[in-house]
C-alpha positions as CSV (number, residue, x, y, z in Angstrom):
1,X,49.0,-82.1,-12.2
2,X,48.6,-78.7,-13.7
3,X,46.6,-78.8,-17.3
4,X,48.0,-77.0,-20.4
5,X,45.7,-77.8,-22.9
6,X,41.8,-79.5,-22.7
7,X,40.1,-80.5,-25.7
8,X,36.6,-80.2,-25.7
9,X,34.0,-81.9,-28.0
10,X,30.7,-80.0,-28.4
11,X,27.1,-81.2,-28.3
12,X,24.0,-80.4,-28.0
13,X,23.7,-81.2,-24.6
14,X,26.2,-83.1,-22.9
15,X,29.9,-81.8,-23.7
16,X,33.3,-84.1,-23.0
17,X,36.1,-82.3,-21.4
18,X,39.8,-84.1,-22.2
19,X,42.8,-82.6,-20.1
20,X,46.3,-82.8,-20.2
21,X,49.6,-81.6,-18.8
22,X,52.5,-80.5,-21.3
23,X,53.5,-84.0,-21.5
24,X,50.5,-85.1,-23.0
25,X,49.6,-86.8,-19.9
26,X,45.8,-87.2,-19.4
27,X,44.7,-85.3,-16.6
28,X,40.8,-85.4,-16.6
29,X,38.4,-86.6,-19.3
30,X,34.5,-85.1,-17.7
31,X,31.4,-84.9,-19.4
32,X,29.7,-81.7,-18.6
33,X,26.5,-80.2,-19.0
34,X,25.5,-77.7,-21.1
35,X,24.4,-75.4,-18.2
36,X,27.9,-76.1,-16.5
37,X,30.3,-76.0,-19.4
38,X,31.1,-72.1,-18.5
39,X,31.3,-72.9,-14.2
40,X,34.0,-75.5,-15.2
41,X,36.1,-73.4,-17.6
42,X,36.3,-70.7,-14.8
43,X,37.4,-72.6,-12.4
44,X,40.3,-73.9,-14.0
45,X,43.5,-72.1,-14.6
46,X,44.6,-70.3,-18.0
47,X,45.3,-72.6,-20.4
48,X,44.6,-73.6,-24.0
49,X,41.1,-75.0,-24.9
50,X,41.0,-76.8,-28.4
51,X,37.5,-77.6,-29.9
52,X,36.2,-78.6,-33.7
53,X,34.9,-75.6,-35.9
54,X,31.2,-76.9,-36.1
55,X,27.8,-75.4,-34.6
56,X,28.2,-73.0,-32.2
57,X,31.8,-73.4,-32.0
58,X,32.0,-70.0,-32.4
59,X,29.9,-69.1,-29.7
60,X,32.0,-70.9,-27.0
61,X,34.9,-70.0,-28.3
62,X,34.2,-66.3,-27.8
63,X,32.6,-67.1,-24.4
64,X,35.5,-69.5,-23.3
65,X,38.1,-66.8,-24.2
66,X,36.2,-64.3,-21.8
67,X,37.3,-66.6,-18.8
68,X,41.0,-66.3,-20.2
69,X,42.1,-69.3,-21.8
70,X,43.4,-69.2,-25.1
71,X,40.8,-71.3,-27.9
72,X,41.4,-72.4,-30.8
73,X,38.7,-74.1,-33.3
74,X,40.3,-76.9,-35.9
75,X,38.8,-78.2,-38.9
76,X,37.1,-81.6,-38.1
77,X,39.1,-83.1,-41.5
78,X,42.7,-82.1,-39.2
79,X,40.9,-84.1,-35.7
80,X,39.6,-86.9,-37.5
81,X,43.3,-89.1,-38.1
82,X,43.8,-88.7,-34.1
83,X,40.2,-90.6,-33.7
84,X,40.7,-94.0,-32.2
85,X,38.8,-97.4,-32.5
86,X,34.7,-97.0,-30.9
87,X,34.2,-93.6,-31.7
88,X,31.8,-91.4,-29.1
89,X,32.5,-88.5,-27.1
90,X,35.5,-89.6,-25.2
91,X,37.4,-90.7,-27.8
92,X,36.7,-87.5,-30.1
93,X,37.5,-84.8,-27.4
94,X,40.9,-87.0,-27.1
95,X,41.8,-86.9,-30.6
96,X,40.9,-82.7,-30.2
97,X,43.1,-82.6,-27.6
98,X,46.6,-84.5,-29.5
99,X,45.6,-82.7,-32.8
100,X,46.2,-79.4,-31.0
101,X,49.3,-80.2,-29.8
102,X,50.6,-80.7,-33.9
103,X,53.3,-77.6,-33.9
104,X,52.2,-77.4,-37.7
105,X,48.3,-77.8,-37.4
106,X,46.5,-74.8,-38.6
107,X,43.4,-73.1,-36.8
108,X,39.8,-71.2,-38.0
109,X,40.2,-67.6,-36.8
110,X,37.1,-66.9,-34.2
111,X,34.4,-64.9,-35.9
112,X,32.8,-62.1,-33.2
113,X,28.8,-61.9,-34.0
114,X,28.9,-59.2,-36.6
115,X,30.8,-61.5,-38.7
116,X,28.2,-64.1,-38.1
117,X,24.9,-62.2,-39.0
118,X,26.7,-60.9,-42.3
119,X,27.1,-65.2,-42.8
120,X,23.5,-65.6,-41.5
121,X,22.1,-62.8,-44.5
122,X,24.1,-64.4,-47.2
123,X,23.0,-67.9,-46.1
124,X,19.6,-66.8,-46.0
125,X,19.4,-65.1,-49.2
126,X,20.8,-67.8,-51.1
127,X,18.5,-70.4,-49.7
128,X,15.5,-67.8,-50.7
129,X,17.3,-67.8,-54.0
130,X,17.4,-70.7,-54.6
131,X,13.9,-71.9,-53.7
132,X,12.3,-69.5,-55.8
133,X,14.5,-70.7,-58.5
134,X,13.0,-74.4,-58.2
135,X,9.3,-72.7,-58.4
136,X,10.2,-71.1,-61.2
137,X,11.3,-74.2,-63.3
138,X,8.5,-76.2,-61.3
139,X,5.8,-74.0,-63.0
140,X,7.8,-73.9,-66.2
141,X,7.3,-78.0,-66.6
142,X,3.3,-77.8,-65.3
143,X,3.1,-75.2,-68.0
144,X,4.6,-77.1,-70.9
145,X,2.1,-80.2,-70.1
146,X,-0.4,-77.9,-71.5
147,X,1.6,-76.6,-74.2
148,X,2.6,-73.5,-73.2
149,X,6.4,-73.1,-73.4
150,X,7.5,-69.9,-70.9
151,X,10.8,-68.3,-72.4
152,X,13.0,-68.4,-68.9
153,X,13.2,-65.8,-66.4
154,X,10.2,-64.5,-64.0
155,X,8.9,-61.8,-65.7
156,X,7.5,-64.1,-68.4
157,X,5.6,-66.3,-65.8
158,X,2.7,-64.0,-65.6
159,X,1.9,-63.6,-69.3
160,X,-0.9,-65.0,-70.5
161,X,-1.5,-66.7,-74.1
162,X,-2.1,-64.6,-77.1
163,X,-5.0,-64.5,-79.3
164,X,-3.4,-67.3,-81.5
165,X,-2.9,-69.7,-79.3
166,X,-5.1,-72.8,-78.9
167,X,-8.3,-72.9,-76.4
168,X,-7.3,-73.2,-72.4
169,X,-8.8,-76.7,-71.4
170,X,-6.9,-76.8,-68.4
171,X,-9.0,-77.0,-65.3
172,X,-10.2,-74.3,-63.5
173,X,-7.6,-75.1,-60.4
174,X,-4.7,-75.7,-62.4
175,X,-5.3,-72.0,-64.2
176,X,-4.9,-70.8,-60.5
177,X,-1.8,-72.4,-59.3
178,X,-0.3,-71.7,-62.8
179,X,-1.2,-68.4,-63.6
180,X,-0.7,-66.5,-60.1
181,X,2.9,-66.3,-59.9
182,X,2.1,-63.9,-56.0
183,X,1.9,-67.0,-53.6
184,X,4.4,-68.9,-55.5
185,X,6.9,-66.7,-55.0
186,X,6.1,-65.1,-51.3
187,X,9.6,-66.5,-50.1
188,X,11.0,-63.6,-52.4
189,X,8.5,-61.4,-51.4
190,X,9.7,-61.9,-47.4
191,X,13.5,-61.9,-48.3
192,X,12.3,-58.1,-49.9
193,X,10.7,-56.9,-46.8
194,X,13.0,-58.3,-44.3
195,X,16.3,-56.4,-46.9
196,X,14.3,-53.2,-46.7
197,X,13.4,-53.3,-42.9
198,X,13.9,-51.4,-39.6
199,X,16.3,-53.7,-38.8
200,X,19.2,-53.0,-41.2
201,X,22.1,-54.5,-42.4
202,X,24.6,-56.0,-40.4
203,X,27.9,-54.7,-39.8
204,X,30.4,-56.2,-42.5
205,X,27.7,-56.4,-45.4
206,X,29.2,-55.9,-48.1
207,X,27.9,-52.8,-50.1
208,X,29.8,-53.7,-53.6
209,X,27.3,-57.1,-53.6
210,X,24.5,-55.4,-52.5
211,X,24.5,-52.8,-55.5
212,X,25.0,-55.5,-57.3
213,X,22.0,-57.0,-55.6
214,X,19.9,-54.2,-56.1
215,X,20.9,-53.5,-60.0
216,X,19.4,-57.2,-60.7
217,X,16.2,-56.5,-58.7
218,X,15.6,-53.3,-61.3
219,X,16.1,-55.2,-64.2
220,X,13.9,-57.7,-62.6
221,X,11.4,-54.8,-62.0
222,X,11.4,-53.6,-65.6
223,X,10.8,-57.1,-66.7
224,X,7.8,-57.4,-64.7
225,X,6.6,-54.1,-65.9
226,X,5.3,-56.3,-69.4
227,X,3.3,-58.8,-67.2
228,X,-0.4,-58.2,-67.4
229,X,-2.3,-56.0,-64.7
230,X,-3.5,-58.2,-61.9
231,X,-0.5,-60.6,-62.4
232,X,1.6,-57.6,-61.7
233,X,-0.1,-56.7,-58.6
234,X,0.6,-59.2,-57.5
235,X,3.8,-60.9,-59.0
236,X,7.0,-59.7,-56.2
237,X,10.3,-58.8,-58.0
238,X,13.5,-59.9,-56.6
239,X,16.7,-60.9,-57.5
240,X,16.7,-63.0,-60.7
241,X,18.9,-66.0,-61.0
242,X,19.6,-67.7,-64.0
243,X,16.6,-70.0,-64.7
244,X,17.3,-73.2,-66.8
């Protein structure tokens, strides 16, 4: 029976190979290994190879298409109607395997790796982003239990109270941890290093963000610039989100 199309369900170690002919016929259903997946796919003719767009889907659809079969990578939402009753492996790499025989189904285009590290940067600096934005507002609320209210945005962090304001009771540990905005926000400082390294950017960054990128972190910069002496020392400016 020759086979036209294989669906293949990915895992992290053990894979499930469907087959069929151009009748829809099943024709093998394997598990494979890992370390195995590529020896099968070359040994068996050109055909199409179907698989969900999930982790590392990418990956072996570019090393599958090496070999000379045609992949394509479908959206787990369009696979997930074919699924039958007692879902596993089986079952799915079926249900990959009839979804991608729809004449009207539509397919993920196959990102090379350039594509993906320019994801991977984005990914990255949002998380960074993001996590400094929670410290921010963290130290914001420990702050206002002492009565001191910080306007938003980092650069007010490492300002310390006037001459007017009431006597500092708080504790010598909490003056630490609140005042010294540097270890708070290392994850910014890293994100900085790692943007200005040997390594580079990507191919496919996008130069339009990244001005836009590095416009924020001078205005950031120029904020910090009215932060006291050691608190600017040590303070690392960055990109500055909105801080509510």
């Amino acid at each position: 029976m020759k086979v036209s199309i294989i669906g293949l369900d990915l895992a992290k170690n053990v894979f499930q190979a469907h087959g069929a002919d151009a009748s829809g016929n099943v024709a093998f259903d394997k598990r494979l290994r890992r370390e195995h997946v590529l020896e099968f796919f070359a040994a068996e003719p050109p055909c199409l190879v179907a698989m969900e767009a999930c982790g590392g889907a990418h990956y072996w659809a570019r090393e599958i298409g090496e070999l000379g079969h045609r992949v394509r990578l479908i959206a787990p939402a369009y696979v997930k109607p074919f699924v039958k009753r007692q879902k596993n492996d089986a079952a799915d790499a079926e249900a990959i395997c009839e979804a991608a025989q729809r004449p009207t189904l539509r397919f993920f285009a196959i990102k090379n790796e350039a594509a993906q590290a320019s994801a991977v940067v984005f990914r990255a600096r949002d998380l960074l982003v993001r996590q400094r934005t929670q410290i921010i507002n963290a130290r914001r609320g420990h702050l206002t239990e002492y009565e001191r209210v910080v306007a938003q945005g980092p650069a007010h962090l490492g300002t310390r109270p006037d001459a007017t304001a009431t006597v500092d009771r708080r504790p010598a540990e909490a003056r630490r941890d609140l005042d010294d905005g540097g270890a708070n926000l290392a994850a910014t400082a890293y994100y900085r290093r790692q943007r200005g390294g040997a390594t580079g950017r990507p191919a496919g960054y996008s130069c339009r963000i990244q001005a836009g990128a590095d416009a924020r972190m001078q205005a950031a910069d120029a904020g910090d610039c009215r932060t006291s002496a050691p608190t600017q020392a040590k303070h690392p400016a960055s990109i500055a989100p909105k801080v509510h």
